[in-house]
C-alpha positions in Angstrom: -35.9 161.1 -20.0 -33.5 158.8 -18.0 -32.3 162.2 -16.2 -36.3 162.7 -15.1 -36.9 159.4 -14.2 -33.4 159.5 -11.7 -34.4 162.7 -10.4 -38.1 161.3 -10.0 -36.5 158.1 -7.9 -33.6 160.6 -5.8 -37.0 162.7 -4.8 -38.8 159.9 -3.7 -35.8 157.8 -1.6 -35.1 161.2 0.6 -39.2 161.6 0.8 -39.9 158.2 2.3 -37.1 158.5 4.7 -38.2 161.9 5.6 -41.7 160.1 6.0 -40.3 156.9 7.6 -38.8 159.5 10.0 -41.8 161.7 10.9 -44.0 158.6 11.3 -41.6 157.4 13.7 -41.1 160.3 15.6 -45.0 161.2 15.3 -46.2 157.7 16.7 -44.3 157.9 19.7 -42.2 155.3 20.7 -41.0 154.9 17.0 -37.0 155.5 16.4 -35.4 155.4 13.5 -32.4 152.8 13.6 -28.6 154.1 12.3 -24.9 152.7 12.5 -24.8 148.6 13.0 -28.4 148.1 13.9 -29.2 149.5 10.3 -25.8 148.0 8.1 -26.8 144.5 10.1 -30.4 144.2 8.9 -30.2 146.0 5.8 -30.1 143.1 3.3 -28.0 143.3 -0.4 -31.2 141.9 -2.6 -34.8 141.5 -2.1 -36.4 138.2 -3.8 -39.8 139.3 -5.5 -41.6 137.3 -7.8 -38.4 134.8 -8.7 -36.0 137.9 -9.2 -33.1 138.8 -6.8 -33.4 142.8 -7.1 -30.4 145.0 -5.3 -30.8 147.3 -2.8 -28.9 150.6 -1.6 -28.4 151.9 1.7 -28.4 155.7 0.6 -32.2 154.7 -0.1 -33.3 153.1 3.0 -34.6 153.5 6.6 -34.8 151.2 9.7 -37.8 152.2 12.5 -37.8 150.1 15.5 -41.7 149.9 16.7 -42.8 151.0 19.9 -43.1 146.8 20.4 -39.2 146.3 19.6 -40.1 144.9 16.5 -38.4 146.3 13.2 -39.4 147.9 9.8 -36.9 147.6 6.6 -38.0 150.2 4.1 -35.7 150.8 0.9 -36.1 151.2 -2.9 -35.1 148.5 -5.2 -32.9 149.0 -8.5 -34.8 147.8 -10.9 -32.5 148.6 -13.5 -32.1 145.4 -16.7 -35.2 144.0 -15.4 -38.8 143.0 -17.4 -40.9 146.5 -18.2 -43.5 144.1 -16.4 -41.4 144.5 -12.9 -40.2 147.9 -13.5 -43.7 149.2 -13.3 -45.1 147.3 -10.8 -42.3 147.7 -8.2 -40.0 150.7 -6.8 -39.3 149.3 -3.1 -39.4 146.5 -0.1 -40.4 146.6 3.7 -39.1 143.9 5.9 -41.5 143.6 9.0 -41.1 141.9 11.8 -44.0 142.9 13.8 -47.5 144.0 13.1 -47.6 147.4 11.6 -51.1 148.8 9.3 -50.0 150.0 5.7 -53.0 152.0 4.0 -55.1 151.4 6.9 -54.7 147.5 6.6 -52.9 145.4 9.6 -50.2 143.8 7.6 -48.2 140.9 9.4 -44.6 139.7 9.8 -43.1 139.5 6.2 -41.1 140.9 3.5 -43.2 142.5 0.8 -42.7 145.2 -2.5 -44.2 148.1 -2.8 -44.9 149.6 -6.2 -46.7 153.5 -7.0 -49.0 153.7 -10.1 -48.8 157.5 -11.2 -51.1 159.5 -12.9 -49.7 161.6 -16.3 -47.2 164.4 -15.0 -49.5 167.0 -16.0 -52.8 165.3 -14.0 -54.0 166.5 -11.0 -55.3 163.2 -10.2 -53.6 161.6 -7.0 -51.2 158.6 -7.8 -52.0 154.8 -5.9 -49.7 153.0 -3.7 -49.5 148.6 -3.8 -48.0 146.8 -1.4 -47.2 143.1 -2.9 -46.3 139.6 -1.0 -43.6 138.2 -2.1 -45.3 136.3 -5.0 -46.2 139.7 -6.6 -50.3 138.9 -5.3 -51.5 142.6 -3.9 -52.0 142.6 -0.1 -53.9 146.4 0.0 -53.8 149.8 -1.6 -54.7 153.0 -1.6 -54.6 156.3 -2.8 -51.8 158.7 -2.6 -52.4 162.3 -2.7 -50.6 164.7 -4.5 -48.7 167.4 -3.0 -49.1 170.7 -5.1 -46.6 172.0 -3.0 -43.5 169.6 -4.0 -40.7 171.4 -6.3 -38.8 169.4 -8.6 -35.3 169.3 -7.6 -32.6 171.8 -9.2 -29.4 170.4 -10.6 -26.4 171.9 -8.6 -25.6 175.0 -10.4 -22.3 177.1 -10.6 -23.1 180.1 -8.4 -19.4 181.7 -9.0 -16.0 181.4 -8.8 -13.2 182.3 -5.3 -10.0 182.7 -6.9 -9.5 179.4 -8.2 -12.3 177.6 -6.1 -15.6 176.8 -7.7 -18.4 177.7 -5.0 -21.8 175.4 -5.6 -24.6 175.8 -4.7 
């Protein structure tokens, strides 16, 4: 179970930077921030609802906006935390201009993010919640599900070069 759930959080951190990334690029004017820009506002903990939750970079993204402003994405380790805050929450933005989350202008701010999902075997799409920093909800909305999505293969031993092991 812990093994799904891992896998589950590793598929969604490389989706919403690959999402982070297309929005960027498909707004125009969008970039996606690396090197210093990124490791100086990328921040250690986020503060939600009285808890100081840690952060990785491996699971973040910085966009600048076309308007110079900034947007901190990243997924928080809830890890030894209330069952009440595990399921409510699986990331934080930072912004620091205006920017619309499920169709809602959202303001300066930090905020979590949390994704209610349906059953694994439902069809039904899953909702998103974005959260002030005092756990009230700002907006939701739904998130559809792509039929398409695979579930990630463990690395697998494809064969062996003398005495090299080649993965795959």
């Amino acid at each position: 179970m812990k093994v799904a759930a891992l896998a589950y959080r590793g598929m969604l951190a490389v989706a919403m930077v690959a999402v982070a990334a297309a929005i960027a690029a498909a707004q125009g004017g969008w970039k996606v921030e690396t090197g210093k820009p990124f490791h100086a506002a990328m921040v250690k903990d986020f503060y939600l609802e009285g808890n100081s939750i840690p952060t990785e970079e491996r699971n973040a993204a910085l966009l600048r906006t076309p308007s110079g402003g900034r947007l901190l994405v990243a997924l928080i380790d809830t890890t030894g935390y209330s069952s009440e805050i595990k399921q409510k929450y699986i990331g934080m933005l930072i912004a620091e201009g205006a920017v619309n989350v499920c169709g809602q202008a959202v303001g300066v701010g930090s905020y979590g993010f949390g994704l209610e999902r349906p059953a694994a075997t439902s069809k039904e799409d899953a909702k998103f919640h974005l959260y002030d920093q005092a756990g009230h909800e700002v907006t939701s909305c739904s998130a559809p599900r792509d039929a398409d999505l695979k579930m990630p293969k463990p690395l697998a031993r494809r064969g062996f070069t003398s005495a090299v092991i080649v993965w795959n």
